[in-house]
Phi, psi and omega in degrees: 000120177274038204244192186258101189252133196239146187238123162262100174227072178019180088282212169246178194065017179213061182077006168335277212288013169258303180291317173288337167263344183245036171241275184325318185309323211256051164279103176320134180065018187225140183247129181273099164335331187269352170240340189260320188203122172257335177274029156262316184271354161280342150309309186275330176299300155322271203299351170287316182306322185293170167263134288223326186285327197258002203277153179275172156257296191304320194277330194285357174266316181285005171258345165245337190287322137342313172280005163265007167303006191230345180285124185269332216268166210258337207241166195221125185223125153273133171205145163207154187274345203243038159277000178292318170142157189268154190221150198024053171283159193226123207283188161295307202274037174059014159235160194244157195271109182286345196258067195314137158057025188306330194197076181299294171337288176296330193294303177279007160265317183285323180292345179282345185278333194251353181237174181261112166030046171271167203254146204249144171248124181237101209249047199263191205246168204285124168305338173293294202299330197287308187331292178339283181314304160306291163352306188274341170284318181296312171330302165276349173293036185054023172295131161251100178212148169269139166317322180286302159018269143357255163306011190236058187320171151138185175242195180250330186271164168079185179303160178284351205250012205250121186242007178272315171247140195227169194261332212238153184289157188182159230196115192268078217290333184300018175246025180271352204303087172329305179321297172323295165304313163303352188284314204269035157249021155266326145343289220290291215255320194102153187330296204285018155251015182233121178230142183254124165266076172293153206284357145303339200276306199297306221270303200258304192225100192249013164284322164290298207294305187281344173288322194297330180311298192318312224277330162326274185269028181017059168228182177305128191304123209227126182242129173277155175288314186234109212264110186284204196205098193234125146102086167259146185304161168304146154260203216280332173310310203297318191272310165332286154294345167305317188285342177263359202249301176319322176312289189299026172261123199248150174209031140102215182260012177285297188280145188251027142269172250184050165285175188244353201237131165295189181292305218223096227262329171300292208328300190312277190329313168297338199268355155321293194283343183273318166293006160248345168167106175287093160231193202259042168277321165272327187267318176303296209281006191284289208339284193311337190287344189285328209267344184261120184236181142301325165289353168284280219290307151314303203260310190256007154245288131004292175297338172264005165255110208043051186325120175218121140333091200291154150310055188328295194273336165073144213308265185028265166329315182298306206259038147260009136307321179275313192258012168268349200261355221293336185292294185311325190279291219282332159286349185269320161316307172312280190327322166270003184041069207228133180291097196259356192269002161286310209259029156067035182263000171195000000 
């Protein structure tokens, strides 16, 4: 097999889901995975999942690589944000990992194993902004915590100094140094196979970002007329109530309130009345009931009148993120050989 393998592995909170669903689909000659066979970066997502001691490598390469037998285009791209590494995760003993992307490392050692010399796609975000951006994922996931929270890992129990873990999700911004990581996926992979997009560059200018993409993957150039606007924060209204709102939302041991109204407060009732007689009345309205939440109704109604962007981190917060990062963001910019002080990384 003769192809091009190009791995889009975000980080998250920094435009996946914009380049994958409106950039790569229309790219000539290169078949985007996520649209063509999507249960190919979940075979990679699997083998991240194994122990690390026990994994076949051969059979999980002959299981993504078999899948390209069918693909006429010469260049080939997987991408999930979430090869990158895991962020707030939630352990057994009910506290979550404090420590965004601890295992980046094992991650980017297992995409060298599974793949052939492939070329790495990079998006990450301004650090102040991604805290933000994580912050607000908990958020609409019916999480009730404050920023101060947040940024204040720890337990109740133990030392005052235990910074890995945490009762709430929260989140320790000093692993953001961007610079580390590409170095070590220029280690890994080679320089000349890593290329960084920041995610202000995709965001401000973004015909420059997409000329830097191509010219990466030497393929024909594709610039859209028109840009959708996909996964926007709650505004500040929204967000005001989601925190007063959230508690009562019950979603099980993912969330760590203790609500009385389920996500989706119609559905349970319909899916009732469809098991004593399914009709297609019942069947419209199961649909439309999936889609109505507290996270619908705050982020796609709510959100379209009068829109204000909340201050999340408030100046304070930012700006000891912008000045633990500003020494650090400018070796990261020299590494990319990129000017970072228009989008305000120092």
């Amino acid at each position: 097999m003769n192809k091009t393998v190009f791995l889009f592995v975000g980080p998250h909170r920094s435009g996946s889901t914009f380049l994958l669903g409106q950039i790569f689909p229309h790219v000539r000659n290169l078949c985007n995975m996520r649209s063509h066979d999507p249960a190919c970066s979940d075979v990679v997502m699997e083998a991240m999942d194994e122990h690390p001691m026990f994994i076949d490598i051969d059979a999980y390469r002959e299981r993504i690589y078999s899948r390209f037998d069918s693909i006429e285009e010469d260049n080939v791209l997987i991408g999930n944000e979430e090869f990158f590494g895991d962020y707030g995760k939630y352990i057994s003993d009910g506290a979550y990992v404090a420590k965004p992307f601890y295992d980046n490392p094992q991650r980017v050692d297992l995409l060298a194993k599974l793949f052939d010399n492939p070329k790495i796609i990079m998006t990450p975000r301004r650090q102040d902004l991604w805290v933000e951006s994580a912050y607000m994922h908990f958020v609409h996931n019916y999480h009730t915590i404050t920023v101060d929270e947040f940024l204040s890992p720890g337990m109740a129990w133990g030392t005052s100094e235990f910074r890995t873990r945490s009762e709430k999700p929260s989140m320790d911004y000093r692993t953001l140094d961007w610079s580390r990581y590409v170095r070590n996926y220029q280690r890994v992979f080679g320089r000349e196979n890593v290329v960084v997009l920041p995610h202000e560059m995709i965001l401000h200018d973004l015909n420059d970002a997409l000329a830097r993409l191509y010219d990466f993957m030497g393929v024909e150039p594709y610039y859209p007329e028109k840009v959708a606007y996909v996964n926007r924060s709650y505004s500040a209204s929204a967000h005001r109530i989601a925190l007063l709102l959230n508690r009562f939302v019950r979603q099980g041991s993912y969330c760590s309130s203790c609500g009385i109204f389920p996500t989706q407060p119609f559905l349970a009732e319909i899916q009732r009345k469809r098991e004593v007689e399914d009709t297609r009345w019942l069947w419209f309205l199961a649909g439309i009931s999936r889609r109505i939440s507290l996270h619908w109704f705050l982020g796609q109604f709510l959100g379209k009148f009068n829109y204000k962007k909340p201050d999340i981190l408030g100046s304070e917060f930012r700006a000891q993120i912008l000045d633990f990062y500003r020494q650090k963001n400018k070796a990261y910019a020299e590494l990319i050989g990129m000017d970072l002080a228009k989008y305000g990384y120092y």
